[in-house]
GUMAR-545544 format. One record per residue: residue number from 1; x, y, z of N, C-alpha, C in turn. Coordinates in nm, 4 decimals, decimal comma, m for minus. Layout:
! residues N
+-----+----------+----------+----------+----------+----------+----------+----------+----------+----------+
| seq |      nc1 |      nc2 |      nc3 |     cac1 |     cac2 |     cac3 |      cc1 |      cc2 |      cc3 |
+-----+----------+----------+----------+----------+----------+----------+----------+----------+----------+
| NUM |        X |        Y |        Z |        X |        Y |        Z |        X |        Y |        Z |
...
+-----+----------+----------+----------+----------+----------+----------+----------+----------+----------+
END
This chain:
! residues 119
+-----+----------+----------+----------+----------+----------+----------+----------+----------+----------+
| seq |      nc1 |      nc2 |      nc3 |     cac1 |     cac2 |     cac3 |      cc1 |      cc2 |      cc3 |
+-----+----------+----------+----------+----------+----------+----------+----------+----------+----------+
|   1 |   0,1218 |  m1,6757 |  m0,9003 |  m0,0097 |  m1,6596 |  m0,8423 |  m0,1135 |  m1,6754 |  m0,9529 |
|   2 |  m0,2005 |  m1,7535 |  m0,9214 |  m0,2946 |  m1,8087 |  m1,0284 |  m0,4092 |  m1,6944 |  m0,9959 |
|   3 |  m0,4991 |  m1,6590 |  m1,0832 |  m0,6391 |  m1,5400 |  m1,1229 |  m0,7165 |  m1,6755 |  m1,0564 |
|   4 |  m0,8010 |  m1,6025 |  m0,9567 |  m0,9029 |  m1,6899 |  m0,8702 |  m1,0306 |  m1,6684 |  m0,9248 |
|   5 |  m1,0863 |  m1,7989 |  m0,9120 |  m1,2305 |  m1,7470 |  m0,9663 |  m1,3201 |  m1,7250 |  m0,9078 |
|   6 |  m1,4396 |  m1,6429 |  m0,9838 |  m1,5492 |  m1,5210 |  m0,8766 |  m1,6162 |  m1,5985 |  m0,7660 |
|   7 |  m1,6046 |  m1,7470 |  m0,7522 |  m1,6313 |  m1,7412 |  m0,6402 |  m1,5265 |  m1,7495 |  m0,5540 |
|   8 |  m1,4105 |  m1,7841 |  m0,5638 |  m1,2851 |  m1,7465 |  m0,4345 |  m1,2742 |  m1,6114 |  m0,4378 |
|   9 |  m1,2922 |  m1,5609 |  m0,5360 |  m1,2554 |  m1,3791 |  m0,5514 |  m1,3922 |  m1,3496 |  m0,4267 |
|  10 |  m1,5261 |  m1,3773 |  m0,4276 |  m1,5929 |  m1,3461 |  m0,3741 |  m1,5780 |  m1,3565 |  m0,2149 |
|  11 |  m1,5007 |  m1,4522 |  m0,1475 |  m1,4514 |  m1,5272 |  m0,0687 |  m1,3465 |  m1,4395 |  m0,0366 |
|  12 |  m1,2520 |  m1,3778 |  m0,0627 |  m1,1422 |  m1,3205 |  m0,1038 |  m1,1844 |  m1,1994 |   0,0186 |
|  13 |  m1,3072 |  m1,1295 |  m0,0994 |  m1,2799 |  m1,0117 |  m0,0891 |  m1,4101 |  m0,9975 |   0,0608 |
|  14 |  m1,4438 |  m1,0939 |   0,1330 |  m1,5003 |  m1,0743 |   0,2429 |  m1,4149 |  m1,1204 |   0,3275 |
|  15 |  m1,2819 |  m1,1905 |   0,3158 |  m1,1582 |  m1,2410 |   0,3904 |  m1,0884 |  m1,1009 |   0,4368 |
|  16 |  m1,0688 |  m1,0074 |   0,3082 |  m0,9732 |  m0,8926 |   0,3796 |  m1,0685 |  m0,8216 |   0,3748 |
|  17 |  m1,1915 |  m0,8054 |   0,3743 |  m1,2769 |  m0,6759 |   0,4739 |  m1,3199 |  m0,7110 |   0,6212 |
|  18 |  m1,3217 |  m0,8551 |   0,6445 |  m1,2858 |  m0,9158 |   0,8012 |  m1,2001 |  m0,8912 |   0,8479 |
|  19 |  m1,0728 |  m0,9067 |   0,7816 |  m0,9050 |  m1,0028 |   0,7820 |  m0,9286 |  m1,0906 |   0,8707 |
|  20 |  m0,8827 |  m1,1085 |   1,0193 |  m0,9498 |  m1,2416 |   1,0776 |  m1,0349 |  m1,3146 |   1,1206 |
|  21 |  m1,1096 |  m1,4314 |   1,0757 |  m1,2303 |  m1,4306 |   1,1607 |  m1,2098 |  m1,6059 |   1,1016 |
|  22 |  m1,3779 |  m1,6019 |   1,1409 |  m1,4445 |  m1,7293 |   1,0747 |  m1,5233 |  m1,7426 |   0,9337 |
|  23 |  m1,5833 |  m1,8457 |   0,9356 |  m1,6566 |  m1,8373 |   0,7832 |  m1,7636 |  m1,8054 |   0,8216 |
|  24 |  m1,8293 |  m1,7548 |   0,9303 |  m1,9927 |  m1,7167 |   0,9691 |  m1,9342 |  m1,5901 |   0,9602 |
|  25 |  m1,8352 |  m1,5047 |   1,0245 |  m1,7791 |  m1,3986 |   1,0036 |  m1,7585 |  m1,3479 |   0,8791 |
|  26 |  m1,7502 |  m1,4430 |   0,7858 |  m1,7129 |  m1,3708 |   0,6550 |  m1,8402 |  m1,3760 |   0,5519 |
|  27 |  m1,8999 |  m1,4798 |   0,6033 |  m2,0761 |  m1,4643 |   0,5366 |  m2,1391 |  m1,3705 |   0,5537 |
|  28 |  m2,0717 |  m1,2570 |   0,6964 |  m2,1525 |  m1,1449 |   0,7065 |  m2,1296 |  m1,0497 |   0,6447 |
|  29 |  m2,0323 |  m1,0268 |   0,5882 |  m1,9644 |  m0,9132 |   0,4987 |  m2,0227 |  m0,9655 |   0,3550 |
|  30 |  m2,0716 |  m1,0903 |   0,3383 |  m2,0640 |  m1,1309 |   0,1355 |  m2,2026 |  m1,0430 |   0,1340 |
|  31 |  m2,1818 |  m1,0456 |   0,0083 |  m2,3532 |  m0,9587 |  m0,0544 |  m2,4391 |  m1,1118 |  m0,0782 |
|  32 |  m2,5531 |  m1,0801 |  m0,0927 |  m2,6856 |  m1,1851 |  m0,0622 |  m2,6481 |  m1,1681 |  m0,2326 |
|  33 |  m2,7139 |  m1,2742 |  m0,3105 |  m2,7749 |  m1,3733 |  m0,2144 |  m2,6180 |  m1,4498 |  m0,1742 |
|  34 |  m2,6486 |  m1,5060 |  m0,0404 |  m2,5529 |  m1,5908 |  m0,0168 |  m2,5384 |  m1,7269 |   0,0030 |
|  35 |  m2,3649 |  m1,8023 |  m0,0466 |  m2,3941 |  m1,9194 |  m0,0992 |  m2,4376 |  m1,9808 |   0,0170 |
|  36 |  m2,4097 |  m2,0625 |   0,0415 |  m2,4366 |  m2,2159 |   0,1443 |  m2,3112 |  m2,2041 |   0,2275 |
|  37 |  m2,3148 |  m2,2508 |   0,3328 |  m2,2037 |  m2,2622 |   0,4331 |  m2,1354 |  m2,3141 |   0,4155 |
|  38 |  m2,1207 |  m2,4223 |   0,3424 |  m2,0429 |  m2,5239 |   0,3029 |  m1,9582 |  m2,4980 |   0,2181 |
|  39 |  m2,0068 |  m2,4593 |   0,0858 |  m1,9709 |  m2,3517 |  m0,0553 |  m1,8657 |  m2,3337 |   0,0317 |
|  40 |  m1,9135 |  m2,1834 |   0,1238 |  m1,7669 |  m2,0806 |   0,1782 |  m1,6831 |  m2,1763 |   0,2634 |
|  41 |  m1,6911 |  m2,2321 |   0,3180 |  m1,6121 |  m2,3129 |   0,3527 |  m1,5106 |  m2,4113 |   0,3003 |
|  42 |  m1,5839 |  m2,4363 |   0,1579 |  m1,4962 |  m2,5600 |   0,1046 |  m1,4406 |  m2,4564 |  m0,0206 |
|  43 |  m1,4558 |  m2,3253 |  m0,0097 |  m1,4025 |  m2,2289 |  m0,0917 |  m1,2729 |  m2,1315 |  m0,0187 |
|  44 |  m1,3189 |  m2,1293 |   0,0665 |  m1,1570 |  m2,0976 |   0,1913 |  m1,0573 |  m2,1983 |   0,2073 |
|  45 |  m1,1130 |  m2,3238 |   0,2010 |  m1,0220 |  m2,4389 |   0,2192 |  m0,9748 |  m2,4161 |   0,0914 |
|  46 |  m1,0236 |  m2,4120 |  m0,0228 |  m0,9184 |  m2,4183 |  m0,1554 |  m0,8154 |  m2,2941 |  m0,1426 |
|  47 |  m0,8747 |  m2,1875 |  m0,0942 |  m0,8093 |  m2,0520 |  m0,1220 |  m0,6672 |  m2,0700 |  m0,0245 |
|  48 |  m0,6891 |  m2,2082 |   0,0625 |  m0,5782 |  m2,2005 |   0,2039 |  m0,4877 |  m2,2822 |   0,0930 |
|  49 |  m0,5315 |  m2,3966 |   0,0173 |  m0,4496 |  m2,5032 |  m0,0314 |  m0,3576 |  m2,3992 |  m0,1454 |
|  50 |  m0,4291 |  m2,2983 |  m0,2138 |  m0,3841 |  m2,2397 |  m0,3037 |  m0,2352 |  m2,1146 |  m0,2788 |
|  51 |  m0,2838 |  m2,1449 |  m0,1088 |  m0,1728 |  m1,9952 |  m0,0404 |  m0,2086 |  m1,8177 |  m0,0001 |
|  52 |  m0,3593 |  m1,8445 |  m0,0231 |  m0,4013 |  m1,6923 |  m0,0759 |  m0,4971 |  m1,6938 |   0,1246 |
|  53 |  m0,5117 |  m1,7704 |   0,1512 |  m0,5586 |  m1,7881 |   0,2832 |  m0,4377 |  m1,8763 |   0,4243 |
|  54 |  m0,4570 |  m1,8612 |   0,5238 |  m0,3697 |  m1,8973 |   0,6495 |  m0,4615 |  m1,9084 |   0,7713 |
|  55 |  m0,4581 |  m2,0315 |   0,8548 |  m0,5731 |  m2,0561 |   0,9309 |  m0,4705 |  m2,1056 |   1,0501 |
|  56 |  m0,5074 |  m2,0794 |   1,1831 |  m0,5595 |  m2,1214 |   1,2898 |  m0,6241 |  m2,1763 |   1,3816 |
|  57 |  m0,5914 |  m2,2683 |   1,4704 |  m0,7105 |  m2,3265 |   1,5359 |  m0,7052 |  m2,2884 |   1,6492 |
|  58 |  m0,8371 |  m2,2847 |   1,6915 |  m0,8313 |  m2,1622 |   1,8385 |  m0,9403 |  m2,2600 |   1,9055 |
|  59 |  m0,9244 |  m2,3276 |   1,9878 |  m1,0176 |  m2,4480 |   2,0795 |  m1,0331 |  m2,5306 |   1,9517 |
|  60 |  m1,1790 |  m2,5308 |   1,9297 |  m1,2556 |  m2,6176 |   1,8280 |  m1,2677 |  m2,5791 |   1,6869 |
|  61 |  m1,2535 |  m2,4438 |   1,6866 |  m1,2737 |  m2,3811 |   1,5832 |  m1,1639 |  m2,3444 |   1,4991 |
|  62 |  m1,1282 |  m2,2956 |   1,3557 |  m1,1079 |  m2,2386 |   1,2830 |  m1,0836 |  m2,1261 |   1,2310 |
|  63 |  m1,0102 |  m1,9892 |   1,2464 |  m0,9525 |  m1,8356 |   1,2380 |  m0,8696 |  m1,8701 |   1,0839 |
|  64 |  m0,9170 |  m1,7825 |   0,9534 |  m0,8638 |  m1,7794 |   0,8504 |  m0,7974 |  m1,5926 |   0,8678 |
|  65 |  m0,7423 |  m1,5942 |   0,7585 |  m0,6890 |  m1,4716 |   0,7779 |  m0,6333 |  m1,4757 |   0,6543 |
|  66 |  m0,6113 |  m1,3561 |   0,5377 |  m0,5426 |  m1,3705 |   0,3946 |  m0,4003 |  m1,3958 |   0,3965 |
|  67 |  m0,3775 |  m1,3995 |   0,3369 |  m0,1634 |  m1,4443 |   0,3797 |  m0,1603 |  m1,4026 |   0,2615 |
|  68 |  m0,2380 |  m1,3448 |   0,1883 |  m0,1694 |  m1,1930 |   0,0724 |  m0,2685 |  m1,0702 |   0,0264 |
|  69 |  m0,2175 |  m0,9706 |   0,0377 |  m0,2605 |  m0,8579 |   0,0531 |  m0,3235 |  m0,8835 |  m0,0703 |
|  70 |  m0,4664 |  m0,7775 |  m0,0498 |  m0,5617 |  m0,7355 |  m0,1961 |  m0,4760 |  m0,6546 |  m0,2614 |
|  71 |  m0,3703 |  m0,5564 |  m0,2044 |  m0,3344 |  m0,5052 |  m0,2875 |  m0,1770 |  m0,5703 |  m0,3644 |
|  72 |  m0,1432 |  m0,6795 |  m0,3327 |  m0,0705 |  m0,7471 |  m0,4085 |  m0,1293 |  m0,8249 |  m0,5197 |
|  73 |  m0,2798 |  m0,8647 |  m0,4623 |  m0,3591 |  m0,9529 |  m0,5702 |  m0,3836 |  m0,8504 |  m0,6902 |
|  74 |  m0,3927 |  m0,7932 |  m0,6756 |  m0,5120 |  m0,6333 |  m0,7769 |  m0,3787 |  m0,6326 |  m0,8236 |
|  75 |  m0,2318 |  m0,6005 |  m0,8114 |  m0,1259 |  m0,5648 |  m0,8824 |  m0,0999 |  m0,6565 |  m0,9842 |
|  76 |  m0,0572 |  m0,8126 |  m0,9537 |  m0,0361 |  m0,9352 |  m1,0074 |  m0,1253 |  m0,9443 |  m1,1036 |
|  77 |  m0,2868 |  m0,9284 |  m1,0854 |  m0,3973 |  m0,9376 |  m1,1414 |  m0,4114 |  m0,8452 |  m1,3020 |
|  78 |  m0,4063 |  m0,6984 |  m1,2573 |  m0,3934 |  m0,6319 |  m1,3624 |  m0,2640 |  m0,6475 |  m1,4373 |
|  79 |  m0,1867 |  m0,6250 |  m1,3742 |  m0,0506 |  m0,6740 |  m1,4989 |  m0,0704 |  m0,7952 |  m1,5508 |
|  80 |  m0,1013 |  m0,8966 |  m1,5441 |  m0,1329 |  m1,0373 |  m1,6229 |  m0,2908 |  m0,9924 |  m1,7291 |
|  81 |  m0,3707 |  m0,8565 |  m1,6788 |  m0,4842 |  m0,8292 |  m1,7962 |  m0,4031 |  m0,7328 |  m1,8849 |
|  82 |  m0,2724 |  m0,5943 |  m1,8577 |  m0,2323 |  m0,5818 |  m1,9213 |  m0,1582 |  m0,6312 |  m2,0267 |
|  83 |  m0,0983 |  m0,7456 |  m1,9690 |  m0,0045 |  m0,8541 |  m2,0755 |  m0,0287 |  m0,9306 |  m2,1687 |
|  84 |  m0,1861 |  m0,9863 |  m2,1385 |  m0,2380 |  m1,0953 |  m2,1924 |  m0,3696 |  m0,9939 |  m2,2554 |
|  85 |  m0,3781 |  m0,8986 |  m2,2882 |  m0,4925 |  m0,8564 |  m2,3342 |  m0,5046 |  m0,7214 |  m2,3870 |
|  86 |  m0,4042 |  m0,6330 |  m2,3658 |  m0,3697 |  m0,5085 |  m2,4022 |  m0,2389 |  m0,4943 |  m2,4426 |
|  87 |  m0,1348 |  m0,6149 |  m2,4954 |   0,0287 |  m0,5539 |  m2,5469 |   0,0925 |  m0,5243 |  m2,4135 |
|  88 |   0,0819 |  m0,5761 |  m2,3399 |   0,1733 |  m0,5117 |  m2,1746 |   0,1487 |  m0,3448 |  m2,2269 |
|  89 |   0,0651 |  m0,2646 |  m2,2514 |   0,0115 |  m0,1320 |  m2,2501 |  m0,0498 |  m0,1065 |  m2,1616 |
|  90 |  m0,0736 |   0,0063 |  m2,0634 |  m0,1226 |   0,0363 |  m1,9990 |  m0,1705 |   0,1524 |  m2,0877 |
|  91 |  m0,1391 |   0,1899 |  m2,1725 |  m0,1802 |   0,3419 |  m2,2894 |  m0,2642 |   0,2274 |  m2,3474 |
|  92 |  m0,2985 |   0,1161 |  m2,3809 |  m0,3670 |   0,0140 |  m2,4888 |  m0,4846 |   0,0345 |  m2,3931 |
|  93 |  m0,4746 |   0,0413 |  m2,2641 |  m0,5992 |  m0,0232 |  m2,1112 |  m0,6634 |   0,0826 |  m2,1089 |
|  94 |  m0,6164 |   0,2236 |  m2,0958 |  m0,6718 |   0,3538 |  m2,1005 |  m0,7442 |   0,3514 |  m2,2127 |
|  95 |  m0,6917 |   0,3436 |  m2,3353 |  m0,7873 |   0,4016 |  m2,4765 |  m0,9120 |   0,2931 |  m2,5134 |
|  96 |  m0,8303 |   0,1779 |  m2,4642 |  m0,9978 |   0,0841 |  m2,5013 |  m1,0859 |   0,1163 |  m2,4095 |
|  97 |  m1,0930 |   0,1790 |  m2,2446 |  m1,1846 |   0,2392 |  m2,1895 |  m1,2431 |   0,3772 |  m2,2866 |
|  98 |  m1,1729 |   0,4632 |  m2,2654 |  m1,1818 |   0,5515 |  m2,3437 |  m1,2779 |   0,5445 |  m2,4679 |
|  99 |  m1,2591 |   0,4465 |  m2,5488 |  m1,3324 |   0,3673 |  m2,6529 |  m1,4635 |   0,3839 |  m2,6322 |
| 100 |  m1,4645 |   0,2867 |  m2,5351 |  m1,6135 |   0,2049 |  m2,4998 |  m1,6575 |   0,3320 |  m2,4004 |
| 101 |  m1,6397 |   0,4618 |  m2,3916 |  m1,7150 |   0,5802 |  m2,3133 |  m1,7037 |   0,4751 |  m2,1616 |
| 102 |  m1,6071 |   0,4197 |  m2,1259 |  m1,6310 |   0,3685 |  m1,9668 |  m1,5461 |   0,4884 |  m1,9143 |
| 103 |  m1,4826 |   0,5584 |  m1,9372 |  m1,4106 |   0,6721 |  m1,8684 |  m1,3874 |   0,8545 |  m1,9212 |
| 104 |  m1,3985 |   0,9664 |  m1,7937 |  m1,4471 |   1,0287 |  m1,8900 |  m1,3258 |   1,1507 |  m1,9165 |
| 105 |  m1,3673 |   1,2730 |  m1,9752 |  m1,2606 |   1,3625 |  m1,9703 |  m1,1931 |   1,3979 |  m1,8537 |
| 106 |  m1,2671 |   1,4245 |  m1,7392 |  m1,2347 |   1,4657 |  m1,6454 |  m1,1878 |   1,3890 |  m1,5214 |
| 107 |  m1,2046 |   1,2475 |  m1,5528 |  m1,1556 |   1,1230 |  m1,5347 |  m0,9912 |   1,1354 |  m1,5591 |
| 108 |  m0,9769 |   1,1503 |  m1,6652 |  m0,8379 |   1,1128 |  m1,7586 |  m0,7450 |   1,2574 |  m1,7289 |
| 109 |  m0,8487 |   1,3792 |  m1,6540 |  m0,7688 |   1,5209 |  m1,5658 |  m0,7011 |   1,4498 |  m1,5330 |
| 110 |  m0,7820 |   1,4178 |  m1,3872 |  m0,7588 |   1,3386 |  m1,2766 |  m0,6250 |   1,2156 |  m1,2905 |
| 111 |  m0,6645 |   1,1114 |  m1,3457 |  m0,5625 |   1,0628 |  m1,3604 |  m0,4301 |   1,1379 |  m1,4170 |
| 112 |  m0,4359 |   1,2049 |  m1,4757 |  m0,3144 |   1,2772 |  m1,5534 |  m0,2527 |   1,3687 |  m1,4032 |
| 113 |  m0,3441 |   1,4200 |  m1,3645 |  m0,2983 |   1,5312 |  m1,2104 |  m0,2538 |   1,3860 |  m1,1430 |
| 114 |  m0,2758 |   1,2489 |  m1,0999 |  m0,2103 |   1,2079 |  m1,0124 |  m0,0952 |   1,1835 |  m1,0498 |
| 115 |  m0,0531 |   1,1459 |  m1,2063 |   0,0506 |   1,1011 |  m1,2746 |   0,1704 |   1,2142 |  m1,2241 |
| 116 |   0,1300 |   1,3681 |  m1,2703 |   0,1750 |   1,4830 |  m1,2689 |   0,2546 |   1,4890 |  m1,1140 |
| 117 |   0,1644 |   1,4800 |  m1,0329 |   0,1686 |   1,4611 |  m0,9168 |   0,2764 |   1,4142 |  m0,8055 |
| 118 |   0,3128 |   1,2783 |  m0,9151 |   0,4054 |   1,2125 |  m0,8823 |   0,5664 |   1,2103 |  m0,9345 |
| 119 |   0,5606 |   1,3605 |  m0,9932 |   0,6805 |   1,3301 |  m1,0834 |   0,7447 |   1,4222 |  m1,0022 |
+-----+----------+----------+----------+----------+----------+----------+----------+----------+----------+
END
């Protein structure tokens, strides 16, 4: 699975807050400004050629629908930023947040209580 770029990601992520519809359907979910009709359209068609989209024809029209879960994408996604950018660390992903003050003590509770949580 290839890392899509922000504009299929954008495309993407108004596909599974629809899941089925059209591309006027999914223009209603994107945040403004929004592209051109065409754009989303000829940006679903790549996302279908790529496998990450699955379409239908229903009379005249067109029904897309994702044919892979966000939460398979977000999994695939971060493990290829852990691998390629942190040492396959997920302790490397935490502390460079940590670093840069993007996360906080009570943040890193939290995560630690879900870790805990699960054992």
């Amino acid at each position: 699975m290839e890392k899509l770029t922000q504009q299929e990601e954008d495309a993407m992520q108004a596909i599974w807050k629809s899941g089925e519809g059209s591309i006027k359907s999914f223009m209603a979910v994107m945040s403004e400004p929004l592209p051109p009709y065409t754009t989303v359209a000829s940006t679903v068609k790549n996302l279908e050629k790529k496998g990450f989209v699955a379409s239908r024809l229903i009379g005249n029209a067109y029904l897309y629908a994702p044919a892979i879960s966000e939460e398979a994408y977000k999994q695939k996604f971060m493990g290829n930023v852990v691998k390629d950018y942190f040492e396959n660390s997920y302790k490397e992903l935490v502390s460079f947040f940590v670093q840069k003050n993007k996360i906080s003590a009570d943040e890193l509770k939290e995560i630690i209580g879900l870790i805990e949580g699960k054992k």
